[in-house]
C-alpha positions in Angstrom: 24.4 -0.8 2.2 25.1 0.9 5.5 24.5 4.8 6.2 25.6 5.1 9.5 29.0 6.9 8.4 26.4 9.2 6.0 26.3 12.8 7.4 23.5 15.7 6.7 24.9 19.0 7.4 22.4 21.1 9.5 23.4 24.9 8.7 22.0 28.2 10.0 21.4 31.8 8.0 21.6 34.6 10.3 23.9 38.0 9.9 25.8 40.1 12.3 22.9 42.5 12.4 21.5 41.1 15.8 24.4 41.4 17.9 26.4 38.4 20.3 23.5 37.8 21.9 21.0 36.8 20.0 23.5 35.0 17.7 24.2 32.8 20.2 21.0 31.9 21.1 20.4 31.2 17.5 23.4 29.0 18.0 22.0 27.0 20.9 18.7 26.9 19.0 20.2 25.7 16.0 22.3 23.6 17.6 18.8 21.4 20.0 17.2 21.3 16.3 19.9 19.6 15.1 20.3 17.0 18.1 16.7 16.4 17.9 17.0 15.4 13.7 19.7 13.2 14.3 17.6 11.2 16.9 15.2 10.6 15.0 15.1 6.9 13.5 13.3 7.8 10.3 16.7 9.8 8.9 18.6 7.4 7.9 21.9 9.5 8.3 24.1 11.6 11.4 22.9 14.9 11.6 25.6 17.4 12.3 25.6 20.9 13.7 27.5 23.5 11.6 28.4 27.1 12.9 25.8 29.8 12.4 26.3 31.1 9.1 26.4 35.1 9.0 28.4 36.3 5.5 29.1 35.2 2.1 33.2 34.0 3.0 31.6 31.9 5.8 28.7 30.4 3.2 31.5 30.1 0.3 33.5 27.9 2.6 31.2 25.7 4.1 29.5 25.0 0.5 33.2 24.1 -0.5 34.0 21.8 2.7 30.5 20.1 2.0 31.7 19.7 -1.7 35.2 17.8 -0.8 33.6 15.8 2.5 33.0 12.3 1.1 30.6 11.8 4.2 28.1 14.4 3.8 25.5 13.4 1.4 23.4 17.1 1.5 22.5 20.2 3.4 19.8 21.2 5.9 19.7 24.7 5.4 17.0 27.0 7.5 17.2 30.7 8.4 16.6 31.4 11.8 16.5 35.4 11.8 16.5 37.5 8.3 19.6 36.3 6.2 19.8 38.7 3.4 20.5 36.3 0.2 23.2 38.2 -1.7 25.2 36.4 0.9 24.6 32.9 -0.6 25.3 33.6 -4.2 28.5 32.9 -4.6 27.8 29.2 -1.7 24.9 28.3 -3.3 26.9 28.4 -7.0 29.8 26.5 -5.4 27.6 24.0 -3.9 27.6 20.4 -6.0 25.7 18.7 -3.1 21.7 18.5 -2.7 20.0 20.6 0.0 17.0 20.8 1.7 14.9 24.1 2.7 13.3 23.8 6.3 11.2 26.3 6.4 10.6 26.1 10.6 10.7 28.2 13.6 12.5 27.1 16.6 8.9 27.9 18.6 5.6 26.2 18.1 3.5 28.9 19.0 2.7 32.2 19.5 4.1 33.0 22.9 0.9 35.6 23.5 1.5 36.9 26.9 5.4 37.6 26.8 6.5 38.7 22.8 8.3 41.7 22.3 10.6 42.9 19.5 13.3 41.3 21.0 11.4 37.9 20.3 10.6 39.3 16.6 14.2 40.0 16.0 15.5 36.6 17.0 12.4 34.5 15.6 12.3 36.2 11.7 12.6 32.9 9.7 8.7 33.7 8.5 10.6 36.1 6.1 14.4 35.1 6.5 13.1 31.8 5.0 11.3 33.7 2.1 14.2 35.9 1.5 16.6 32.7 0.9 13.5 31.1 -1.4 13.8 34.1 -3.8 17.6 33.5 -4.7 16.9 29.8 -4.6 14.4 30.2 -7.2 15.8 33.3 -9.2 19.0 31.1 -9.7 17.0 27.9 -10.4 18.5 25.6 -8.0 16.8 21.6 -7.1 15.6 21.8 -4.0 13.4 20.3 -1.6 11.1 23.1 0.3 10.0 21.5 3.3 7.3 23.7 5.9 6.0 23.0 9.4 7.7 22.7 13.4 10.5 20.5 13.3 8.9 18.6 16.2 5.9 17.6 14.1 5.9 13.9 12.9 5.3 14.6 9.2 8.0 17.4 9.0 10.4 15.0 10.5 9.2 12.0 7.9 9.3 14.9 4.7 13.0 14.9 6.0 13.7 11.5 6.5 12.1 11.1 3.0 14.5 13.6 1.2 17.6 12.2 3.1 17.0 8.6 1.4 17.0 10.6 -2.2 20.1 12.3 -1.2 21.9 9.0 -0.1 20.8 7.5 -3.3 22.3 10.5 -4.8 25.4 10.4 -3.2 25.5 6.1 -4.4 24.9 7.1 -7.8 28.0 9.3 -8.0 30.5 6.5 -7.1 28.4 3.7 -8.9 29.6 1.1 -11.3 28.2 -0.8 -13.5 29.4 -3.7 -15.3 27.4 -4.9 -18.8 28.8 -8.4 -19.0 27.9 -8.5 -23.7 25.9 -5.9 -25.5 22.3 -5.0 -25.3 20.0 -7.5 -27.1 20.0 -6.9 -30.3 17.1 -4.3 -32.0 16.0 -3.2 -28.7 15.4 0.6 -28.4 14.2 1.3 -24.8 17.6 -0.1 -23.2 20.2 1.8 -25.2 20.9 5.0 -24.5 23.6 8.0 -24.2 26.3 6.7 -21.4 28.3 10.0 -21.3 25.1 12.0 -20.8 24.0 9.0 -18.1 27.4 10.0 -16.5 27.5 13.4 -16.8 24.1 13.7 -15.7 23.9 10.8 -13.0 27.4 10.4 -12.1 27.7 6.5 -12.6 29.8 4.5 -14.7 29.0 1.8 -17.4 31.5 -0.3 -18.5 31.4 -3.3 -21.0 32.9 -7.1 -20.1 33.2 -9.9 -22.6 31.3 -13.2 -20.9 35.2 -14.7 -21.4 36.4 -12.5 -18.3 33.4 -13.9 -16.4 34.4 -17.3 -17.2 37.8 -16.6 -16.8 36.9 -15.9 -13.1 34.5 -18.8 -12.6 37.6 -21.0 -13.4 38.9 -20.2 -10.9 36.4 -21.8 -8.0 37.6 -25.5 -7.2 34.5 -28.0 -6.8 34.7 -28.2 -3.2 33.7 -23.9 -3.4 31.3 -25.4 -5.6 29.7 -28.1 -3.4 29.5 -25.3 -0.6 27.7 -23.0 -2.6 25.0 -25.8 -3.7 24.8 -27.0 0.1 24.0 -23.4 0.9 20.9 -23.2 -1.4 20.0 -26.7 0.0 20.2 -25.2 3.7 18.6 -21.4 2.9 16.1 -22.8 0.5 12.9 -25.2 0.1 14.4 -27.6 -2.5 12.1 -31.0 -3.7 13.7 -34.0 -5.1 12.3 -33.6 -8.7 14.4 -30.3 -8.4 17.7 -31.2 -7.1 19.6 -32.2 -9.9 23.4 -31.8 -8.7 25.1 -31.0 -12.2 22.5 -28.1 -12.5 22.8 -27.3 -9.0 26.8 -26.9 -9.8 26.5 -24.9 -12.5 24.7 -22.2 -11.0 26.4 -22.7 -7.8 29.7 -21.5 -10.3 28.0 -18.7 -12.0 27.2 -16.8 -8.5 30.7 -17.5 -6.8 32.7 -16.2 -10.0 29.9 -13.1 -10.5 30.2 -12.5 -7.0 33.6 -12.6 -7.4 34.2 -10.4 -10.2 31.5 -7.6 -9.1 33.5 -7.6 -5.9 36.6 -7.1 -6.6 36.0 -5.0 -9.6 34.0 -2.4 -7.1 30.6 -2.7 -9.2 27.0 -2.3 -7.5 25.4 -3.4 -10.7 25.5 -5.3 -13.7 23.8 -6.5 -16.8 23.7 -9.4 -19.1 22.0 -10.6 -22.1 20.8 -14.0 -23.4 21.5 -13.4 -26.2 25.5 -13.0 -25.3 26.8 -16.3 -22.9 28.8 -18.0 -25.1 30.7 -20.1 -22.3 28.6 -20.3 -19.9 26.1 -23.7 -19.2 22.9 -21.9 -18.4 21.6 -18.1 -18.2 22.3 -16.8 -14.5 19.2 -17.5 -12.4 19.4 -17.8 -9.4 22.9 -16.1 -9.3 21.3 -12.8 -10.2 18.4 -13.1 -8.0 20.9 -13.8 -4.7 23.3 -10.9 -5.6 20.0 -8.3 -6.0 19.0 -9.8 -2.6 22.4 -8.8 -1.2 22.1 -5.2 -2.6 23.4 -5.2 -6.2 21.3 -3.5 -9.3 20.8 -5.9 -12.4 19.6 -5.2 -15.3 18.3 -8.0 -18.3 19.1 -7.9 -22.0 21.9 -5.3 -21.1 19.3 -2.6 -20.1 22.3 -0.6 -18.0 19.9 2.5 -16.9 17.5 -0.2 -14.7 20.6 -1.9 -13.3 21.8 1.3 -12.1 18.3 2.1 -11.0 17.4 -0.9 -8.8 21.5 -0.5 -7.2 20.4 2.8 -6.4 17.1 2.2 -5.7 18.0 -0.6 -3.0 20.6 2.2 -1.0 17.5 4.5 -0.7 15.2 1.6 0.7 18.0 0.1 3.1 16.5 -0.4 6.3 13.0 -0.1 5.3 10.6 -2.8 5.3 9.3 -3.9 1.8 11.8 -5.4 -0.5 13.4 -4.2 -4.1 13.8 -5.7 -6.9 14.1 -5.6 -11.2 10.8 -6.0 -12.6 9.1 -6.2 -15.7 5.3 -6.4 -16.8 4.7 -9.2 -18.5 1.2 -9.6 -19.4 -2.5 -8.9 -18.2 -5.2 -10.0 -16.6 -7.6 -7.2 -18.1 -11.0 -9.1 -16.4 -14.6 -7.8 -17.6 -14.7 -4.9 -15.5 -11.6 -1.7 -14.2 -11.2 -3.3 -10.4 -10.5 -6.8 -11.8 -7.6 -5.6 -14.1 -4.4 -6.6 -13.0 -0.8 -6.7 -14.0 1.5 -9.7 -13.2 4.9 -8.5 -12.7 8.1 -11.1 -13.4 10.7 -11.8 -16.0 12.6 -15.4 -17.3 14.3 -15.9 -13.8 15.8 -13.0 -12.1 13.7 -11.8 -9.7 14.7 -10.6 -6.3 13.7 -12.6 -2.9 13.7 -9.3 -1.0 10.0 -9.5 -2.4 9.4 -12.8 -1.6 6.0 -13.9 0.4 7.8 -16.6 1.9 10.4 -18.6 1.8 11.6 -19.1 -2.1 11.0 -22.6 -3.9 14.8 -23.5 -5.4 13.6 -25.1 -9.3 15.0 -26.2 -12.7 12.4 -26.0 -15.1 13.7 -25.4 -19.3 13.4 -22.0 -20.2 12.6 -22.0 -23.7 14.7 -19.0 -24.5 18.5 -18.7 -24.5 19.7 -22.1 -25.7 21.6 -23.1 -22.9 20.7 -26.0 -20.3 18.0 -25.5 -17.5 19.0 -22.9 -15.8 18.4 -23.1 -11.6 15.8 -20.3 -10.7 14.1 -19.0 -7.1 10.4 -19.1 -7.4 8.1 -17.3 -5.1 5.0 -14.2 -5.3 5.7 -11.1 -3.7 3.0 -9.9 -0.4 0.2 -7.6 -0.5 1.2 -4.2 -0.2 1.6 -0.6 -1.4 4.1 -0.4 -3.9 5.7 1.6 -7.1 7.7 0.7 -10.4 10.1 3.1 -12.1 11.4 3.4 -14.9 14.3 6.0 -16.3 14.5 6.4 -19.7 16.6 8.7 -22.3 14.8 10.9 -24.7 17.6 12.0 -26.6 17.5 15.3 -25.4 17.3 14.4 -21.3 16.7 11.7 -19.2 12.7 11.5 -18.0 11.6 9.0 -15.1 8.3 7.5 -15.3 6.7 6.0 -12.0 3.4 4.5 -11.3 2.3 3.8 -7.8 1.0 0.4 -7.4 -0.9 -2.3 -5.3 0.1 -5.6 -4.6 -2.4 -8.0 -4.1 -2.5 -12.1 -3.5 -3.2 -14.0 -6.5 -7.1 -15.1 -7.3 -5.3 -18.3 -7.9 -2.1 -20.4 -8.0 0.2 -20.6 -10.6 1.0 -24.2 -10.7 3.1 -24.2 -14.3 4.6 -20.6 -13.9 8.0 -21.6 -12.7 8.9 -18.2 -12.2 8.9 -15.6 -9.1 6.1 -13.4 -9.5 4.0 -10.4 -8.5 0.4 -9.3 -9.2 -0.2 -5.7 -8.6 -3.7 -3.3 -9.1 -2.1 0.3 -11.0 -3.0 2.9 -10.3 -5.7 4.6 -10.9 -6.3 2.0 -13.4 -4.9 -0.7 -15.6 -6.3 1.4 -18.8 -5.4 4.5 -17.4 -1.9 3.8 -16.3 -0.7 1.7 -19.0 -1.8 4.5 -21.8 0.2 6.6 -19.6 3.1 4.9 -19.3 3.0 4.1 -22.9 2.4 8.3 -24.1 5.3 8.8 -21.5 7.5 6.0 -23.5 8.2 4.2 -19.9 10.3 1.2 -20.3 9.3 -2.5 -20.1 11.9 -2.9 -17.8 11.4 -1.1 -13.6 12.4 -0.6 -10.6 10.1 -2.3 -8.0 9.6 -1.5 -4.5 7.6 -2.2 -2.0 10.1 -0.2 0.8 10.3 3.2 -1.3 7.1 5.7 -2.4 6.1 8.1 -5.1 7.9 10.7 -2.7 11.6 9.1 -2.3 11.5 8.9 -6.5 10.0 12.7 -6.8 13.1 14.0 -4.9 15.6 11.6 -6.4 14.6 13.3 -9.5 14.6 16.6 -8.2 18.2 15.9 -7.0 19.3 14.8 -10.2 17.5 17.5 -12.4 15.4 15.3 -14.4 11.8 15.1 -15.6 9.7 13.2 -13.7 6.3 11.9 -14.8 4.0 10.8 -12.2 1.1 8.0 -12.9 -1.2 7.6 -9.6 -5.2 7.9 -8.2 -5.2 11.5 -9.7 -4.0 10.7 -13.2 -6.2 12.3 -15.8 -4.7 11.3 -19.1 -5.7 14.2 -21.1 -3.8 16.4 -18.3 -0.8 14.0 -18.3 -0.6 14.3 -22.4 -0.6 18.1 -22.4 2.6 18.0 -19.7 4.2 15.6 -21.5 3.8 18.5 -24.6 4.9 21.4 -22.0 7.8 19.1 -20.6 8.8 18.7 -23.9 8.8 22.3 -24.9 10.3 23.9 -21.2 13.5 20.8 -22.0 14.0 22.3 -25.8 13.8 26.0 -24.5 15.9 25.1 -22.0 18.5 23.5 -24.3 
């Protein structure tokens, strides 16, 4: 999960126009701007000067170095003087990796008493900046257009914002995910086009019978066993009634050979299915929920697109308070009036402790579902807090993501027979309001959950990856949503 070796390239438009001098002040301008990014704590990645940029060869190049340099994850790109945009045709065509537009000035103000030309000539990005926004947006390019004094706080967090999309980006290409079965059987909403997913996102999906996942359980000796259980004994609050050592074992075996196999296989995600475990002595409980709450993406009942999701989901929010996890709504507590509506969030086990309250309850409890032994689960309800669920889901003809911001809130009550970690959230702008939208929008059962990330980190994932995005939130008017969900789907069919 680290993104210390991450790097944002911080490029300059200028031309030769403007003579030595003044390029090389825009050089040492350029160059504090950059230094002053990449100290701030709130981008989560090094930001790294690049030489002034001043003709097409020189843009053509760097958009090709950025292309083939594993480390760099986007562009910063900002013109300083007037930087006539013929120039970055050919780059900007090149390019394969996001960028950013700062539209800034090196100056904060109006230096009344002392401007001249000289100061106009060198300080044009007013205009340079709207020069470069025409090609951008004759040529159609994803881009994040961000405006104010690179010194200002919320210029610095718009950044910082966009950089977590473009690492999640930049995961997303590389991911793997492995679907240990199929995808329970007669669902709709978790199939899907897995070329188009690649083509379009970047990660793999491959498909694992539950034999090579036993196969690799094998393997474990019961004193790798007995040190697993001890572990969930000495990280966990465990009671007597729950400590059952042959349950304790088999779970214990389930994480070290899925651990195991993710590992060595190079996967950040992974699905599986109750309905596909022939081999195995209970459905993974609280083997899932420990590997989401070391960074891996999981997906239930084989739903590949959330797995990938919630992996990518947890890069962007590394570092962040708030945890991440797979999420589902489960049922309602509608209330007699709008503010008592609520949604409680869960699923059969696999929840991720990253959200936990506290510290998680270890329990074996029957499942009723599945047809295998008691399966070993963490048990727990998430904090008070802002949060959002996403969900990505394939329309045949594109990929759309659906996300609803949210707000946690503490149980009017206990849940003394719900042996199951848990989440109670307020939607936005309403329970009535959202869910109808979620529902015209065909959102999934399944989400993304986070309390680290906001509406803003998935708006520029999506902008990244060039897919529709539907947004649920306070200012959700159905009537208005239904009618862009009409013109979405008639700009996509033009478009095709």
């Amino acid at each position: 999960m680290s993104t210390a070796h991450k790097e944002l390239w911080f490029c300059t438009g200028s031309q030769h126009l403007y003579g030595p001098g003044p390029l090389g002040q825009v050089a040492e301008n350029s160059q504090k701007i950059a230094a002053s990014l990449d100290g701030e704590q709130g981008i989560s990645a090094t930001v790294v000067f690049k030489p002034v940029l001043t003709t097409a060869d020189e843009i053509l190049k760097l958009c090709r170095e950025a292309n083939n340099a594993d480390n760099c994850i986007g562009l910063v790109l900002w013109m300083h003087t007037f930087s006539p945009a013929k120039m970055w045709i050919a780059g900007l065509t090149a390019l394969r990796k996001p960028f950013l537009h700062l539209h800034t000035q090196f100056n904060r103000d109006l230096p009344y008493s002392t401007i001249d030309m000289d100061f106009m000539n060198l300080n044009q990005a007013a205009h340079g900046d709207r020069e470069f926004g025409f090609i951008t947006a004759r040529m159609r390019l994803a881009r994040k257009v961000v405006v104010g004094h690179w010194q200002d706080p919320e210029t610095v967090h718009e950044i910082g914002t966009w950089t977590r999309a473009a690492l999640g980006w930049a995961e997303s290409q590389t991911l793997k995910v492995a679907r240990f079965g199929d995808n329970m059987r007669n669902v709709a909403v978790t199939e899907g086009d897995k070329v188009e997913a690649q083509r379009v996102f970047g990660y793999t999906v491959s498909g694992y019978g539950i034999g090579d996942l036993t196969d690799r359980m094998a393997q474990f000796s019961d004193t790798d066993v007995q040190q697993q259980v001890q572990e969930y004994r000495d990280t966990y609050s465990l009671a007597k009634e729950h400590d059952r050592a042959d349950s304790l074992a088999v779970a214990a075996r389930i994480e070290l050979g899925l651990r195991a196999f993710l590992t060595e296989g190079g996967f950040g995600a992974f699905t599986d299915t109750f309905e596909d475990l022939h081999g195995m002595g209970q459905l993974p409980g609280i083997a899932t929920q420990r590997l989401m709450a070391d960074g891996f993406g999981f997906g239930g009942e084989g739903d590949w697109k959330t797995a990938a999701l919630v992996r990518i989901m947890k890069v962007m929010a590394a570092g962040l308070p708030g945890g991440t996890s797979f999420m589902e709504d489960y049922t309602y507590h509608f209330g007699t009036t709008a503010a008592d509506a609520r949604v409680l969030g869960s699923h059969m086990l696999e929840i991720c402790p990253t959200i936990a309250a506290g510290k998680p309850t270890v329990e074996v409890h029957p499942l009723g579902i599945g047809g295998k032994a008691d399966p070993v689960r963490l048990v727990f309800t998430s904090p008070a807090g802002a949060a959002v669920v996403a969900s990505i889901v394939d329309m045949g003809n594109r990929f759309r993501m659906i996300v609803n911001e949210i707000d946690v809130v503490v149980p009017d009550q206990p849940f003394p027979k719900l042996p199951v970690a848990r989440t109670v959230w307020n939607a936005k702008p309403s329970l009535k309001i959202a869910a109808a939208a979620w529902i015209y929008a065909g959102g999934a059962h399944h989400t993304g959950f986070s309390q680290a990330l906001t509406m803003e980190h998935m708006e520029d994932f999506a902008e990244i990856a060039g897919i529709e995005l539907v947004r649920i939130d306070s200012e959700t008017r159905l009537e208005q949503l239904r009618r862009e969900l009409l013109w979405s789907d008639a700009a996509y069919r033009i478009g095709k």
